[in-house]
C-alpha positions in Angstrom: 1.4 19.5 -1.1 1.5 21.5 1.5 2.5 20.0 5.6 1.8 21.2 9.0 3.9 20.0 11.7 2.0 20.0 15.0 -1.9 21.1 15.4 -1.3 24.2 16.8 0.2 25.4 13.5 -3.0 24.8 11.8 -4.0 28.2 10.1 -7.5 28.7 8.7 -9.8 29.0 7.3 -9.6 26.6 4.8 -11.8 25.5 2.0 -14.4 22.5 2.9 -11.7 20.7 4.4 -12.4 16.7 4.0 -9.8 14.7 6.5 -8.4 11.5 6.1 -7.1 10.3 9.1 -4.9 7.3 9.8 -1.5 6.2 10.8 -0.8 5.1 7.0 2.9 3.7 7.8 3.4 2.2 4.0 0.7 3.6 2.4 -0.6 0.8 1.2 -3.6 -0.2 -1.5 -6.2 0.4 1.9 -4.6 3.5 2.9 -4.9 4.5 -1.4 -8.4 3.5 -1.1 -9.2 5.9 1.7 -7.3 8.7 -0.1 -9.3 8.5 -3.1 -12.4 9.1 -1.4 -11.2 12.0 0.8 -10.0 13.2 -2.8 -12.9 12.5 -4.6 -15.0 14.2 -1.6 -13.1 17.5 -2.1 -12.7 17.8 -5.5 -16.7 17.3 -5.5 -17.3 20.2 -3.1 -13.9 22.7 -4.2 -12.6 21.5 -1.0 -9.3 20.3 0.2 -8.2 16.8 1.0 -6.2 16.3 3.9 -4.1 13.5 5.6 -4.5 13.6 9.2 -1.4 11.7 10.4 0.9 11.2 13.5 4.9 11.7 14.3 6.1 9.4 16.0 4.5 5.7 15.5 2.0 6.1 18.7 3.2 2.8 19.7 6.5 4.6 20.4 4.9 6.6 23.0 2.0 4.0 24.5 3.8 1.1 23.9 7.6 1.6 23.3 8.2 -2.4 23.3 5.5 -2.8 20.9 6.3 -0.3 18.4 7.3 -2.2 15.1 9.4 -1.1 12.7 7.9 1.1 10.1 7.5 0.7 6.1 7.9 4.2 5.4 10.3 6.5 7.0 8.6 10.5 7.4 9.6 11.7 4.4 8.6 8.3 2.4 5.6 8.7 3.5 4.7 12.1 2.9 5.8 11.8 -1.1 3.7 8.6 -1.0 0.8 10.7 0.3 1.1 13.5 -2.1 1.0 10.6 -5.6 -2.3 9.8 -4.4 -3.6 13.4 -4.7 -4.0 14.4 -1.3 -3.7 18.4 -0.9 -2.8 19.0 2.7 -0.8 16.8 5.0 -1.4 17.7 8.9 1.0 15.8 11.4 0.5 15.7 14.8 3.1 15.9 17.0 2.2 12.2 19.0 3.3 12.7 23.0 1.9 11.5 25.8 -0.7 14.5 26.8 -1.8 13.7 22.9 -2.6 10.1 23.6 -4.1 11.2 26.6 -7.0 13.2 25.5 -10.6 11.9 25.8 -12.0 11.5 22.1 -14.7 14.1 22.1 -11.9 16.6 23.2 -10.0 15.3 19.6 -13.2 15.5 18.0 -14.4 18.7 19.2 -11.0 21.1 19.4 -9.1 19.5 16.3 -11.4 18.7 14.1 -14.2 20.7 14.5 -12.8 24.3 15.5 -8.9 24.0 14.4 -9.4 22.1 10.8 -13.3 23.1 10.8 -13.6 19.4 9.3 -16.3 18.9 6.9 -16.3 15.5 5.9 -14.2 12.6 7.4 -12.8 9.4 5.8 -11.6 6.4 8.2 -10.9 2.7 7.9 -13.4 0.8 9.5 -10.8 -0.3 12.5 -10.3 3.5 13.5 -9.7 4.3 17.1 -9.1 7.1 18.1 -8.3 9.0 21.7 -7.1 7.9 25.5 -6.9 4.3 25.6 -8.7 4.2 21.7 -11.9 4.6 23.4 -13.5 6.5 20.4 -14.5 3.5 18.2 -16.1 5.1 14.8 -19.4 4.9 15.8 -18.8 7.5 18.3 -16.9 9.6 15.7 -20.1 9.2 13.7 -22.4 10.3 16.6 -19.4 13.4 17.4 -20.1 14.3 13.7 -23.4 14.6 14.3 -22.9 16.9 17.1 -20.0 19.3 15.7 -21.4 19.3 11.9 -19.5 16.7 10.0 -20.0 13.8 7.8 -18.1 10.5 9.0 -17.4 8.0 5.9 -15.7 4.1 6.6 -13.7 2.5 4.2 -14.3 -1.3 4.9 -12.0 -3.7 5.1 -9.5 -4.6 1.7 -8.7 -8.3 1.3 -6.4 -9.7 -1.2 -5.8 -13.4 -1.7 -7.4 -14.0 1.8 -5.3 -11.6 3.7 -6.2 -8.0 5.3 -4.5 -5.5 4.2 -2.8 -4.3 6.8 0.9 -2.6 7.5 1.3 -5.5 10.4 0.5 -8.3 7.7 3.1 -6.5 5.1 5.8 -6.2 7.5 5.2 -10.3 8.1 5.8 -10.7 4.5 8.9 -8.1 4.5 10.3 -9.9 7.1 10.1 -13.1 5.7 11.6 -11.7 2.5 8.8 -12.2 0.7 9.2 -8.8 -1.3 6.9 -9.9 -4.4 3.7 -10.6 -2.3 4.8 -7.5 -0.1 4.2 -5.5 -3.5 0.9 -6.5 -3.8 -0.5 -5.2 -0.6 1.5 -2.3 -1.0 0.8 -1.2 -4.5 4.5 -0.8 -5.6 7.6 -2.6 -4.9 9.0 -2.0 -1.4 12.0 0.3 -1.1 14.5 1.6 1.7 16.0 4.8 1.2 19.2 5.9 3.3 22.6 7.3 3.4 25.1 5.1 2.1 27.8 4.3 4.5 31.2 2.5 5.3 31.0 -1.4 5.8 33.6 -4.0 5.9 34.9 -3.6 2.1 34.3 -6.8 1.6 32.6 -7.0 -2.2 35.4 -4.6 -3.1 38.2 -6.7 -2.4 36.8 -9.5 -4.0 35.8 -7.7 -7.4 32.2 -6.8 -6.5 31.9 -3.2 -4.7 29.1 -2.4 -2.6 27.0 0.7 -1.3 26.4 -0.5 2.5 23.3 0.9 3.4 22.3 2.6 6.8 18.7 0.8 7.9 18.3 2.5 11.2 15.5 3.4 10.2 12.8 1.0 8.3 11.9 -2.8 7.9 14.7 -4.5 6.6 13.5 -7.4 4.4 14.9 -11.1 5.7 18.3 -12.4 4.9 18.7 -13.3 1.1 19.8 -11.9 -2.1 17.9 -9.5 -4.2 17.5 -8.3 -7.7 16.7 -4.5 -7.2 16.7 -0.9 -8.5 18.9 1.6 -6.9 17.8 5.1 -7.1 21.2 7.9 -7.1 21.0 11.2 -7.7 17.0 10.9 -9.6 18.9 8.0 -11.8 17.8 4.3 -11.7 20.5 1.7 -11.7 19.8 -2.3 -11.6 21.3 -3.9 -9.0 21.6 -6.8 -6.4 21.6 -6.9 -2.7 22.8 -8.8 -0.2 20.8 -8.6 2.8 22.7 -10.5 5.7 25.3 -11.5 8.5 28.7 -12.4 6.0 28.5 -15.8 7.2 31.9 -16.8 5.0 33.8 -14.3 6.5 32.0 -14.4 9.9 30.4 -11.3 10.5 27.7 -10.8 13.3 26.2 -7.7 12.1 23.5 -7.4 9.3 23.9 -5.7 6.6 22.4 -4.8 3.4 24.8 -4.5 0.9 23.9 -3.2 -3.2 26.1 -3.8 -5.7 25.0 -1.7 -8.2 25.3 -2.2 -12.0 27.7 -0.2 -14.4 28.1 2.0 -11.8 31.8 3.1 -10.2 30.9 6.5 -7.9 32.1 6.9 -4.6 28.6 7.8 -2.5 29.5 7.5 1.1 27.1 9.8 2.9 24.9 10.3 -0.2 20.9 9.1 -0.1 20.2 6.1 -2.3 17.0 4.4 -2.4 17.3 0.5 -2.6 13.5 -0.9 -4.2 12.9 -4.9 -3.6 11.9 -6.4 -7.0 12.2 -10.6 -6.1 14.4 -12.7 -3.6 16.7 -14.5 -5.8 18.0 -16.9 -3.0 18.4 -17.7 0.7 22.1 -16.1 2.4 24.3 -19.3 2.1 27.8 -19.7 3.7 30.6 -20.7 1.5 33.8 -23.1 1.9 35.8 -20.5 0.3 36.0 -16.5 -1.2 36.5 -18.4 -4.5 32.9 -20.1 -3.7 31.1 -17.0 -3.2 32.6 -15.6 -5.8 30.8 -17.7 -8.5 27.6 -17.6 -6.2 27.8 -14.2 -6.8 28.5 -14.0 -10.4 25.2 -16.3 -11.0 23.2 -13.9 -8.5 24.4 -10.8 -10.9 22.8 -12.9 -13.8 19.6 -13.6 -12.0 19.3 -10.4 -10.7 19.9 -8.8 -14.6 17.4 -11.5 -16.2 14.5 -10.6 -13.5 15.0 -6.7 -14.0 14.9 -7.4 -18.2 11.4 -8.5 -18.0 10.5 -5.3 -16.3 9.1 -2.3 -17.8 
């Protein structure tokens, strides 16, 4: 898959180019949806399919209080992107003289004389331009003026919700990782560099890879059964995602203790994937306590990950 950071790198001509553009933070079964027909559009005229997307969050620029945490970091999102079949990814570079510009100047400049869009694929709440003034019916009527074909994905429900990255982070948060894997079409995962915590696990018997989450939506306090992805291995593992509370810490953490596995990875990238929440965070009397907690968790955790293929 080939990506462009920035519209002004955008070098053409290139073949019937069908866009889909969105935000797509998680990539989830409504973003899928809309890749499959900018896919299916292109493959149906020897075209190309590409992502339209944005770097940062434009929340981060319009809104900077506002601006949640994201699902997917860039690079997440761009492998995402490319296992749905989408040829080209084209990410804007999202400032404030970006947000600024009056939709028809979007419409016109980028997607009619830089991309020379032939078809384009949004979800039926697309806004785009200063203040999200262009609602899709005035993309519609700009297609009609610049020479390309507007298509809306409508809205995907599942078990009464709308898919939506602000309804999956609700469920992240609330640790709900399972239902979170519905709406997202595969389990929810963090990648990172592993990095130095409070040895803790270590010096009572059960080492841990601490995990930096600058960067994502960490799933709420609990343990986890989950994969850990090292190196293009899987390992099972479980996590503890939390404050310490028997040993007092006031910083959270997420903490994997991986199976049958005895590397030393400080600073190398793991990816931690959320299969189920195996229990709330509990504080213990004693080490001893959490000890046993933790040898029952370990046989949760490998029971769970048994029944998986």
């Amino acid at each position: 898959m080939k990506i462009v950071r920035g519209t002004k790198n955008i070098v053409g001509p290139i073949s019937y180019p069908v866009v889909a553009i969105g935000n797509f933070d998680g990539v989830h079964i409504g973003h899928q949806i809309i890749f499959r027909k900018a896919v299916e559009l292109a493959c149906a005229n020897e075209g190309t399919s590409i992502a339209f997307t944005f770097e940062p969050h434009p929340l981060k620029v319009t809104a900077p209080k506002k601006a949640p945490l994201l699902l997917t970091t860039f690079r997440k999102k761009m492998e995402l992107i490319e296992e749905h079949g989408i040829g080209h990814v084209i990410c804007a570079d999202f400032t404030r003289q970006f947000a600024d510009q009056h939709p028809r100047d979007f419409a016109r400049d980028i997607l009619a004389e830089r991309i020379g869009v032939r078809e384009v694929v949004v979800g039926f709440d697309y806004a785009f331009g200063r203040g999200r003034e262009g609602t899709v019916r005035y993309l519609k009527e700009m297609g009609e003026e610049y020479g390309f074909q507007t298509h809306v994905v409508e809205p995907v429900r599942l078990h009464g919700h709308l898919v939506s990255s602000s309804h999956i982070r609700e469920l992240i948060e609330d640790g709900e990782v399972g239902a979170a894997s519905e709406f997202l079409g595969r389990y929810y995962s963090i990648p990172g560099p592993v990095v130095s915590g409070y040895k803790t696990g270590q010096a009572i018997g059960f080492p841990t890879a601490n995990l930096d989450t600058s960067r994502v939506q960490i799933p709420g306090t609990g343990v986890y059964a989950v994969w850990i992805w090292h190196s293009g291995k899987k390992y099972n593992g479980v996590v503890n995602v939390g404050f310490n509370p028997t040993f007092n810490r006031d910083t959270l953490n997420v903490e994997a203790h991986i199976f049958d596995f005895e590397k030393k990875i400080y600073g190398q990238e793991i990816e931690v994937v959320f299969i189920r929440r195996i229990r709330n965070e509990i504080k213990f009397d004693s080490a001893n306590q959490l000890v046993e907690q933790i040898q029952k968790d370990i046989e949760a955790a490998k029971t769970i990950l048994a029944d998986l293929p």
